[in-house]
CHARMM internal coordinates of N, CA and C (Angstrom, degrees):
IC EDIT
DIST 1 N 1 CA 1.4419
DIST 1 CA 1 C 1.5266
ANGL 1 N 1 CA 1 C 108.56
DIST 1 C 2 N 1.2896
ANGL 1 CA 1 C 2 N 119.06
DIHE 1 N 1 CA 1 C 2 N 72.74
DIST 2 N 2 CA 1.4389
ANGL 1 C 2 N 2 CA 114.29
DIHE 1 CA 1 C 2 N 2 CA 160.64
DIST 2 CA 2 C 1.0868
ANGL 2 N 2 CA 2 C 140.09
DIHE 1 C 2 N 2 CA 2 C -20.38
DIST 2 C 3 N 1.0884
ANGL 2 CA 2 C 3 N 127.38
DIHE 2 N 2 CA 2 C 3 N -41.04
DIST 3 N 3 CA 1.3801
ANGL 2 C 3 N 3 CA 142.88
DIHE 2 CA 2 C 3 N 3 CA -165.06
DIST 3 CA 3 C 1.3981
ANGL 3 N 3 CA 3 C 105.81
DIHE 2 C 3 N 3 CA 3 C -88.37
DIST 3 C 4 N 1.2392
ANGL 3 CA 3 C 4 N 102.81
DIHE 3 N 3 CA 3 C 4 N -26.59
DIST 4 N 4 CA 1.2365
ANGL 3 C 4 N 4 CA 104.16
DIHE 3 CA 3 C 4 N 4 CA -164.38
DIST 4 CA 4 C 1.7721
ANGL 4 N 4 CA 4 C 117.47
DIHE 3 C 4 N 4 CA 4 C -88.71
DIST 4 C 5 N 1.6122
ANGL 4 CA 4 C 5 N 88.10
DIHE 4 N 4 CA 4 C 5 N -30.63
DIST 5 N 5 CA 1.6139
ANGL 4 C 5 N 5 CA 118.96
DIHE 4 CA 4 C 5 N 5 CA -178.23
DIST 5 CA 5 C 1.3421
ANGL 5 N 5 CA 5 C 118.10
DIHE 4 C 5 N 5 CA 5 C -40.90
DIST 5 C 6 N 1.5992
ANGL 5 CA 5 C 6 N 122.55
DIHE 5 N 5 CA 5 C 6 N 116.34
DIST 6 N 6 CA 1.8014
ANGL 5 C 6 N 6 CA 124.52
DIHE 5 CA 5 C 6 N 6 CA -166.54
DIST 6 CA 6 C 1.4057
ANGL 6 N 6 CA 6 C 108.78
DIHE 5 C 6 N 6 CA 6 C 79.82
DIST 6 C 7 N 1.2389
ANGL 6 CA 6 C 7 N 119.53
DIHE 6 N 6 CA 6 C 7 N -29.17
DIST 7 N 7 CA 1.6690
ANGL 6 C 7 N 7 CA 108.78
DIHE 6 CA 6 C 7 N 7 CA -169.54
DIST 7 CA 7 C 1.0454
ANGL 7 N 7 CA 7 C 121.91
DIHE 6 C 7 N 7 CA 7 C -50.70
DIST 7 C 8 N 1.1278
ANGL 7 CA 7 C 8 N 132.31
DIHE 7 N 7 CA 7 C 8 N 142.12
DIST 8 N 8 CA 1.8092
ANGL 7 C 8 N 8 CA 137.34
DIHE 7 CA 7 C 8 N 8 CA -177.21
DIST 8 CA 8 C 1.2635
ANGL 8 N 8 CA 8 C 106.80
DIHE 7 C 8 N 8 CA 8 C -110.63
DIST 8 C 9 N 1.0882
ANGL 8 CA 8 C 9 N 133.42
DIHE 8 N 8 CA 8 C 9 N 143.37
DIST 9 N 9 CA 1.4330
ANGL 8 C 9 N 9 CA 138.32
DIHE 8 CA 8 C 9 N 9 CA -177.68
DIST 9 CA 9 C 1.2618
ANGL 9 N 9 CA 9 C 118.91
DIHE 8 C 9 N 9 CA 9 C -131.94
DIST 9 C 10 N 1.2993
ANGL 9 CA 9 C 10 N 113.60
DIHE 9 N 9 CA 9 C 10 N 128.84
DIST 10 N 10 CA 1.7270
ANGL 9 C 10 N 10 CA 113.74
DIHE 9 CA 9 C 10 N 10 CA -174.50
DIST 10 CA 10 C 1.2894
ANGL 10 N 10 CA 10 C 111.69
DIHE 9 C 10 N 10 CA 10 C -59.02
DIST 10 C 11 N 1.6865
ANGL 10 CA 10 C 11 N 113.19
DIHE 10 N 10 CA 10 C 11 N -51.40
DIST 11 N 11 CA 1.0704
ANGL 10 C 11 N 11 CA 109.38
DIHE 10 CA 10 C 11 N 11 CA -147.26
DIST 11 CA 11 C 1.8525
ANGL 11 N 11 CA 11 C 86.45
DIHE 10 C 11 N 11 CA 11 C -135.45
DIST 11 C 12 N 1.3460
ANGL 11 CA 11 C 12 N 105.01
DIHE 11 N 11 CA 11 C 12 N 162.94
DIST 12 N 12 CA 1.7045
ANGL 11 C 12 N 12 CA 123.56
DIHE 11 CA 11 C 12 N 12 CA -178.19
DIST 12 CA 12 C 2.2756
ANGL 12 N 12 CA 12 C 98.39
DIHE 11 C 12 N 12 CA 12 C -61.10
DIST 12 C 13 N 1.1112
ANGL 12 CA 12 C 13 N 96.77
DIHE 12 N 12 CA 12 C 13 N -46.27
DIST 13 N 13 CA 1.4540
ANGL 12 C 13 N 13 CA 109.22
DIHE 12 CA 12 C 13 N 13 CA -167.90
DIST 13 CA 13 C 1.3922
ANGL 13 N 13 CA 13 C 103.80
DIHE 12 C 13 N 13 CA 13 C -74.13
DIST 13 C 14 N 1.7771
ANGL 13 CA 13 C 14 N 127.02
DIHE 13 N 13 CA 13 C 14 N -28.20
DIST 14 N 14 CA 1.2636
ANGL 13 C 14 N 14 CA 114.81
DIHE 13 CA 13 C 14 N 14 CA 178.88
DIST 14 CA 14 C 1.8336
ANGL 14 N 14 CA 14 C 112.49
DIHE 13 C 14 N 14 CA 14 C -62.69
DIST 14 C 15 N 1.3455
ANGL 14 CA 14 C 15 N 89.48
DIHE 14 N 14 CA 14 C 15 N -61.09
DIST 15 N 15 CA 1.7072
ANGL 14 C 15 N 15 CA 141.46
DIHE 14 CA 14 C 15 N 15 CA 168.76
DIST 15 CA 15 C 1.9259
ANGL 15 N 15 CA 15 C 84.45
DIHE 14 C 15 N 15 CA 15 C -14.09
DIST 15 C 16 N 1.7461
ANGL 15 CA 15 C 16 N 106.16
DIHE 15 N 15 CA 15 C 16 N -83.97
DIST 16 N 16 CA 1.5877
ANGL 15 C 16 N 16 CA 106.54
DIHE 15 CA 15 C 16 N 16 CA 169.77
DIST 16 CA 16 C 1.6748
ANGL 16 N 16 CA 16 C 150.02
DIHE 15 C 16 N 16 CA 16 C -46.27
DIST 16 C 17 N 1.6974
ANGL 16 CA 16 C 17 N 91.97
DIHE 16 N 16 CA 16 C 17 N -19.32
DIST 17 N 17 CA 1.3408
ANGL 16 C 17 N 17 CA 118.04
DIHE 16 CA 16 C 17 N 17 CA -166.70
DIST 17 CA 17 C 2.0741
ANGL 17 N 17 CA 17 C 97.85
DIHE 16 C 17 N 17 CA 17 C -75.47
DIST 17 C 18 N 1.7116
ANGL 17 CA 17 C 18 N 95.03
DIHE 17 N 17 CA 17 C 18 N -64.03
DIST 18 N 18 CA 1.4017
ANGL 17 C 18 N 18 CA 117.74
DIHE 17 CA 17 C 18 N 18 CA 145.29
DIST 18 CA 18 C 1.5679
ANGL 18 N 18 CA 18 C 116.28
DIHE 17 C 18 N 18 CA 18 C 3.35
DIST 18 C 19 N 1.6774
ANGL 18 CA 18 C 19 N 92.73
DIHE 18 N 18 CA 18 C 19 N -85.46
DIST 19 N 19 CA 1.8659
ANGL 18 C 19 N 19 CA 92.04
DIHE 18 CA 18 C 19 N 19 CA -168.61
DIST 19 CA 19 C 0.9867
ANGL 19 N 19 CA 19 C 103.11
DIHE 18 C 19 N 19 CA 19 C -86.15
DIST 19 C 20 N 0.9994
ANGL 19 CA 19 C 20 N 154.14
DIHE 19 N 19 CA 19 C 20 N -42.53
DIST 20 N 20 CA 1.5331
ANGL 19 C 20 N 20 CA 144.66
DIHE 19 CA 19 C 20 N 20 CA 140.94
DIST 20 CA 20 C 1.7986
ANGL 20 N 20 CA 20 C 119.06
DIHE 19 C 20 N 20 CA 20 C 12.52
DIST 20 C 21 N 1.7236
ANGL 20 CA 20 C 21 N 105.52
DIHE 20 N 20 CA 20 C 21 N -71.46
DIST 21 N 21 CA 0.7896
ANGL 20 C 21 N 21 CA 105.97
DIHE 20 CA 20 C 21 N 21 CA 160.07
DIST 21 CA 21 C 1.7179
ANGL 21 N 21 CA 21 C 141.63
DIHE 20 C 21 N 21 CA 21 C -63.37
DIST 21 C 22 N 1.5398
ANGL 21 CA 21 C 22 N 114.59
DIHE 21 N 21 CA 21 C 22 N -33.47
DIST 22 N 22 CA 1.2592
ANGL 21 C 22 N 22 CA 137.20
DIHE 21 CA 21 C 22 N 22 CA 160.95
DIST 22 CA 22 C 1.8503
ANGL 22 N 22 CA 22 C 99.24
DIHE 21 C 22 N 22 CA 22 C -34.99
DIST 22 C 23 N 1.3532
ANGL 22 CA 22 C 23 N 102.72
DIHE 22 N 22 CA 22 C 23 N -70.05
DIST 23 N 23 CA 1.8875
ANGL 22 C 23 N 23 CA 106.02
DIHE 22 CA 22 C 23 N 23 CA -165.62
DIST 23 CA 23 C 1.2919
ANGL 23 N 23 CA 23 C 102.66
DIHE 22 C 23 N 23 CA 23 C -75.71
DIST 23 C 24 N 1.4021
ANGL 23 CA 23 C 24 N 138.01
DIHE 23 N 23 CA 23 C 24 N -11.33
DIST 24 N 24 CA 1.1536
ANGL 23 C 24 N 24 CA 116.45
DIHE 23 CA 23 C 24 N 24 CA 158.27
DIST 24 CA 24 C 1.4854
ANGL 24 N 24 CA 24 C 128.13
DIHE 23 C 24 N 24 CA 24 C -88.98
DIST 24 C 25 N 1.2058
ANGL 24 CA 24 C 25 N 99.74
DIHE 24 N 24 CA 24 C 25 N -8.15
DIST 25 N 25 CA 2.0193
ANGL 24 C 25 N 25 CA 108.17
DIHE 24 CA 24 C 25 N 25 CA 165.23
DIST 25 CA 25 C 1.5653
ANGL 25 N 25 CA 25 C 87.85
DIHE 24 C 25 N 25 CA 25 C -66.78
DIST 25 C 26 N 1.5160
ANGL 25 CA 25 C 26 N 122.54
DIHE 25 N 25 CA 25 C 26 N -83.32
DIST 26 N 26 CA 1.2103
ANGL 25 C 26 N 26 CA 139.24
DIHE 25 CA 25 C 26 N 26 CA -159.17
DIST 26 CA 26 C 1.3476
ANGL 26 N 26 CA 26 C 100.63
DIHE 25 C 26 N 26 CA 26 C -23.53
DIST 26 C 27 N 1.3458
ANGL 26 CA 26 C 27 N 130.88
DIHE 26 N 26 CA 26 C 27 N -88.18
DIST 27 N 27 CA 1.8715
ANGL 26 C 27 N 27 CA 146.37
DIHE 26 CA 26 C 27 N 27 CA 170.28
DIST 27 CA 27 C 1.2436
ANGL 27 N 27 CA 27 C 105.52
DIHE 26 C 27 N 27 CA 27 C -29.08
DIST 27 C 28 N 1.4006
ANGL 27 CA 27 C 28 N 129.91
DIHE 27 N 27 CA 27 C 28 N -49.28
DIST 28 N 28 CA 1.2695
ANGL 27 C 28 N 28 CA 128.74
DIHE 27 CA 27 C 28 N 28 CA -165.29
DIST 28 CA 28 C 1.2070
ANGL 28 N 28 CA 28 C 131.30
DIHE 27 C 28 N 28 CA 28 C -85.62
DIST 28 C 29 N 1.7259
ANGL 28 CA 28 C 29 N 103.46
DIHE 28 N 28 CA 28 C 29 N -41.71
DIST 29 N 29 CA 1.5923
ANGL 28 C 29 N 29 CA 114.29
DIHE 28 CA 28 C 29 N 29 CA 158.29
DIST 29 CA 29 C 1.1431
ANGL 29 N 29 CA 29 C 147.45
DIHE 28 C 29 N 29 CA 29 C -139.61
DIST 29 C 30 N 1.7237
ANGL 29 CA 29 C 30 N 95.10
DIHE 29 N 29 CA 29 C 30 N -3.41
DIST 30 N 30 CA 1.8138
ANGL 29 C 30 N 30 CA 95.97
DIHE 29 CA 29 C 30 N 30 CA 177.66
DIST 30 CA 30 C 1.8206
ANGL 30 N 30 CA 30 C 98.61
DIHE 29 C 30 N 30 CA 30 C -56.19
DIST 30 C 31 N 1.3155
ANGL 30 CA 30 C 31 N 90.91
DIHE 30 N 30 CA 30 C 31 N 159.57
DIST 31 N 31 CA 1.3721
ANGL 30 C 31 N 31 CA 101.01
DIHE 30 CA 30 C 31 N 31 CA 177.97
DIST 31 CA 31 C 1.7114
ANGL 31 N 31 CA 31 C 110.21
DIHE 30 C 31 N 31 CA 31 C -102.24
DIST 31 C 32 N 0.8969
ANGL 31 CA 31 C 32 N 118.58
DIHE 31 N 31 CA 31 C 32 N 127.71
DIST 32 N 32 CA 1.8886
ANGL 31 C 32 N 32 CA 124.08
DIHE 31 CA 31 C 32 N 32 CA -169.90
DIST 32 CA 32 C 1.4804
ANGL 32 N 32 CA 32 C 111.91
DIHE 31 C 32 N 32 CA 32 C -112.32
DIST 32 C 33 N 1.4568
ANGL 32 CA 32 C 33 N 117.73
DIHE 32 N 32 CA 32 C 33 N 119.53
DIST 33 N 33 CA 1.2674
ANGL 32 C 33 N 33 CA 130.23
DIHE 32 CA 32 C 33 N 33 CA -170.16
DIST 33 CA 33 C 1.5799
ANGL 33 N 33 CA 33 C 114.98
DIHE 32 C 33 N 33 CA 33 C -59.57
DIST 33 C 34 N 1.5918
ANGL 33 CA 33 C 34 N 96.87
DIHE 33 N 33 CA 33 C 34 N -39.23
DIST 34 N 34 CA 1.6696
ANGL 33 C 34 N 34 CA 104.68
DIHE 33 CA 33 C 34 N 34 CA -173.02
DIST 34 CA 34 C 1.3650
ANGL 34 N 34 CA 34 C 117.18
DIHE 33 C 34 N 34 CA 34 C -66.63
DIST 34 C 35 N 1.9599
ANGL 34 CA 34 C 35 N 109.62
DIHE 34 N 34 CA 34 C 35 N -10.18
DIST 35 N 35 CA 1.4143
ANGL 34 C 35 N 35 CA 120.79
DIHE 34 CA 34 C 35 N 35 CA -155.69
DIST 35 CA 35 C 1.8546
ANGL 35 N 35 CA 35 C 81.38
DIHE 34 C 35 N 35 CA 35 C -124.18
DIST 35 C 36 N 1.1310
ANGL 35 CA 35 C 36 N 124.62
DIHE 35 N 35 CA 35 C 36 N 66.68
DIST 36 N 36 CA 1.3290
ANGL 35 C 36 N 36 CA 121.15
DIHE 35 CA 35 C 36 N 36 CA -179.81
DIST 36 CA 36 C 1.7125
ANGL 36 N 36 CA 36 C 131.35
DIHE 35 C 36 N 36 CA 36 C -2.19
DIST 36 C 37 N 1.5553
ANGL 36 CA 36 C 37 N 77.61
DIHE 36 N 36 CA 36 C 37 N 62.29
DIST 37 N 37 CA 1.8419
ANGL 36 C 37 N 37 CA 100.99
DIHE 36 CA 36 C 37 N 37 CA 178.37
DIST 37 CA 37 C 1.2598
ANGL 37 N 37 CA 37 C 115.48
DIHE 36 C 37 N 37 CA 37 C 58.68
DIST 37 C 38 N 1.4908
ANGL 37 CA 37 C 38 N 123.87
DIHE 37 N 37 CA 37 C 38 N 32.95
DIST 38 N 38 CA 1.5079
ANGL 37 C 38 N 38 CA 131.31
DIHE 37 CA 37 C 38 N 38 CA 169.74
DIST 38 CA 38 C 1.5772
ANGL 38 N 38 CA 38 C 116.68
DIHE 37 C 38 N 38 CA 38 C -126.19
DIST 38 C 39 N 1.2317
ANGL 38 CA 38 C 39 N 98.49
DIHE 38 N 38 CA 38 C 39 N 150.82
DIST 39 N 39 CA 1.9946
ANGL 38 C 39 N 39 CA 89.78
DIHE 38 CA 38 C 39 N 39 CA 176.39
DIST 39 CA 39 C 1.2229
ANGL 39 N 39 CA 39 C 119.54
DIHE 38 C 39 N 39 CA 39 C -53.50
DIST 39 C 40 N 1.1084
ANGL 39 CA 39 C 40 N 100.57
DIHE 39 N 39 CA 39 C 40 N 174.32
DIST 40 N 40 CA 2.0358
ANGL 39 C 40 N 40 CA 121.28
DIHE 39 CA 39 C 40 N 40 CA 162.49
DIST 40 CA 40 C 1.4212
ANGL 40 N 40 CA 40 C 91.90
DIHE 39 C 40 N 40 CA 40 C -45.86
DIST 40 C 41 N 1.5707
ANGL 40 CA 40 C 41 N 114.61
DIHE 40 N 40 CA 40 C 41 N -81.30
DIST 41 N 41 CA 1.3300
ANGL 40 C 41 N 41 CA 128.92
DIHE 40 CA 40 C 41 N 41 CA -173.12
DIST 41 CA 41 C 1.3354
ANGL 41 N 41 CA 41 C 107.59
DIHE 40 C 41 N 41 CA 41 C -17.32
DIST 41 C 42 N 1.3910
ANGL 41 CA 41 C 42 N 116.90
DIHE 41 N 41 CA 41 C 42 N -108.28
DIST 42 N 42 CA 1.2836
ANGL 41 C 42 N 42 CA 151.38
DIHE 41 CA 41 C 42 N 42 CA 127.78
DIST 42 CA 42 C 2.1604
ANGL 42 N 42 CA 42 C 87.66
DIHE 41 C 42 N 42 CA 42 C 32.12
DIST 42 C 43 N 1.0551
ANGL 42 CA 42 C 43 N 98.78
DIHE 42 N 42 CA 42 C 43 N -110.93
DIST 43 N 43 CA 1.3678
ANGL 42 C 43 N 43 CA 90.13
DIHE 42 CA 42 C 43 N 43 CA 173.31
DIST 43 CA 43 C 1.2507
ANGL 43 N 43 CA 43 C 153.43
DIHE 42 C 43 N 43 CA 43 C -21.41
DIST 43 C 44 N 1.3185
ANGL 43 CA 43 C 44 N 104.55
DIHE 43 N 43 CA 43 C 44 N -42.28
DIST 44 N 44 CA 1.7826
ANGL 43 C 44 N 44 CA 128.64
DIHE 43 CA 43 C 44 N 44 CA 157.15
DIST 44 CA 44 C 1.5792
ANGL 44 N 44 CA 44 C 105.99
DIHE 43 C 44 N 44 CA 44 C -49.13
DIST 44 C 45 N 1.2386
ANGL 44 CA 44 C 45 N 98.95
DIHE 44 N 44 CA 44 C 45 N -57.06
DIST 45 N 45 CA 1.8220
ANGL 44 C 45 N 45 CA 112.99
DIHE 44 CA 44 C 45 N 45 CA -171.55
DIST 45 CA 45 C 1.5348
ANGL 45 N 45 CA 45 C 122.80
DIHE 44 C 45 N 45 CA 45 C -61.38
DIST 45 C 46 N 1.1803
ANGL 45 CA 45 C 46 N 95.86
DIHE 45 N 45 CA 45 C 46 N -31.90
DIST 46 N 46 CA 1.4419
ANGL 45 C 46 N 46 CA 131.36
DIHE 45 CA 45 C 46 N 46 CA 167.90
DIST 46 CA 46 C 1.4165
ANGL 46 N 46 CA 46 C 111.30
DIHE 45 C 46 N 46 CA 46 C -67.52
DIST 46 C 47 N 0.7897
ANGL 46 CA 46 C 47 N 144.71
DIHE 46 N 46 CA 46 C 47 N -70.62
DIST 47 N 47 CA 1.7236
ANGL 46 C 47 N 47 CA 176.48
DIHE 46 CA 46 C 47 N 47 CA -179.00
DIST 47 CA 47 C 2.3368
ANGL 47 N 47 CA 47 C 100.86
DIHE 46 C 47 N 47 CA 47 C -66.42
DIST 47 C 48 N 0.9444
ANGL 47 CA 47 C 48 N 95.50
DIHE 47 N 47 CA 47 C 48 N -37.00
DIST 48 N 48 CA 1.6944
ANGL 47 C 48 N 48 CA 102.93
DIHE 47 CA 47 C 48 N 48 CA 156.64
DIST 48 CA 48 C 1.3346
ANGL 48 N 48 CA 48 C 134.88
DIHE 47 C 48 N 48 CA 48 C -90.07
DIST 48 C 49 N 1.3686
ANGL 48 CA 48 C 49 N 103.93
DIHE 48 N 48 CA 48 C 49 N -21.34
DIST 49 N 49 CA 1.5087
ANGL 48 C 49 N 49 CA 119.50
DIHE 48 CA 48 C 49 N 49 CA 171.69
DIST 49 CA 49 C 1.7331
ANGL 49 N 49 CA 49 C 112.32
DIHE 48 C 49 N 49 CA 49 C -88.69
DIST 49 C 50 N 1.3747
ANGL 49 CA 49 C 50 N 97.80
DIHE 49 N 49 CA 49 C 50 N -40.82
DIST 50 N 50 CA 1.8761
ANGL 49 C 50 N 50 CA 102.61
DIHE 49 CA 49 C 50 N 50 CA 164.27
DIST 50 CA 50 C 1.4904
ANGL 50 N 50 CA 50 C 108.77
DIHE 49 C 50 N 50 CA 50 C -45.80
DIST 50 C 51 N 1.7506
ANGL 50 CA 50 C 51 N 109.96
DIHE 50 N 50 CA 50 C 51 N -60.10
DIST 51 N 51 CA 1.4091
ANGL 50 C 51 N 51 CA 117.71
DIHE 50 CA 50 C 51 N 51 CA 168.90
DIST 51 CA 51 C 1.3817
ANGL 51 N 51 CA 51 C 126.22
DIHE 50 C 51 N 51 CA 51 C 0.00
DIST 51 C 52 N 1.2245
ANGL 51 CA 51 C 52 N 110.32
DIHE 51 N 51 CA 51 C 52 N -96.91
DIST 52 N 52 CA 1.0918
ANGL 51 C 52 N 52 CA 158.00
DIHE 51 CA 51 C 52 N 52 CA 141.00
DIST 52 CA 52 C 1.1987
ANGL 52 N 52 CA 52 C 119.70
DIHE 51 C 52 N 52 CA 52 C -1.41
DIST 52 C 53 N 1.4751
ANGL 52 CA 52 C 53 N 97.21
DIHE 52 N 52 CA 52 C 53 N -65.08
DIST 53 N 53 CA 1.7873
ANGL 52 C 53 N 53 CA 112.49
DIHE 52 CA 52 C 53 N 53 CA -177.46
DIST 53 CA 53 C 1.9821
ANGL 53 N 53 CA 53 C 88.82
DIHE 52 C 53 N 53 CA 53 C -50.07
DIST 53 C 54 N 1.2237
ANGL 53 CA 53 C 54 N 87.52
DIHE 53 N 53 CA 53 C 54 N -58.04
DIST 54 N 54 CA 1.7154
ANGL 53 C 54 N 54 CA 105.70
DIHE 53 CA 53 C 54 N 54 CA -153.83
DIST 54 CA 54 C 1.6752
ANGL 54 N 54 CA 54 C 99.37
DIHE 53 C 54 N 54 CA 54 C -54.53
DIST 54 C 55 N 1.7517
ANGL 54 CA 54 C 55 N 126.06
DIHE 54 N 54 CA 54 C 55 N -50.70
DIST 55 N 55 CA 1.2612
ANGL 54 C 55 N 55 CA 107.18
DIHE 54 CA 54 C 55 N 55 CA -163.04
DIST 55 CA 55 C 1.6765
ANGL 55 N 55 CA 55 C 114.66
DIHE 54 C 55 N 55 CA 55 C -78.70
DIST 55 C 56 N 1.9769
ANGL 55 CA 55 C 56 N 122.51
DIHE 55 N 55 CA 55 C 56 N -6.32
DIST 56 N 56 CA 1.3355
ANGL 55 C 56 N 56 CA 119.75
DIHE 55 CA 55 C 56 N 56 CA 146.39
DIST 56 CA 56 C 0.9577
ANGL 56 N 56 CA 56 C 130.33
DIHE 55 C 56 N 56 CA 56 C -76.67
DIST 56 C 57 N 1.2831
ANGL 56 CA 56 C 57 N 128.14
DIHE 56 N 56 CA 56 C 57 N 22.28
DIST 57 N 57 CA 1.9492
ANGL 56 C 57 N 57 CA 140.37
DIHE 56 CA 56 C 57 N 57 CA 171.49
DIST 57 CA 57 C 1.3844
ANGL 57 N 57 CA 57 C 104.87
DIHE 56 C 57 N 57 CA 57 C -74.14
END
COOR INIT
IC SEED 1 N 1 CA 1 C
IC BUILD
């Protein structure tokens, strides 16, 4: 977690607020090579809509 790396935190609740935010960048928008340059998100949605597509064929 880069972002996270060295950070000092005052308080337990900042500290949480933090990774919180971290995993929802991560899921939401880093872009992931293994997932052909689309998010978690993005991919899932993708990957459910194939679903789908496929079991009304």
């Amino acid at each position: 977690m880069e972002r996270l790396h060295g950070q000092r935190f005052v308080t337990r609740r900042q500290a949480k607020d933090e990774v919180i935010a971290w995993v929802l960048w991560y899921n939401r928008t880093r872009l992931h090579s293994t997932l052909a340059y689309v998010s978690p998100v993005r991919f899932e949605q993708d990957w459910h809509a194939a679903q789908a597509k496929q079991a009304n064929s």
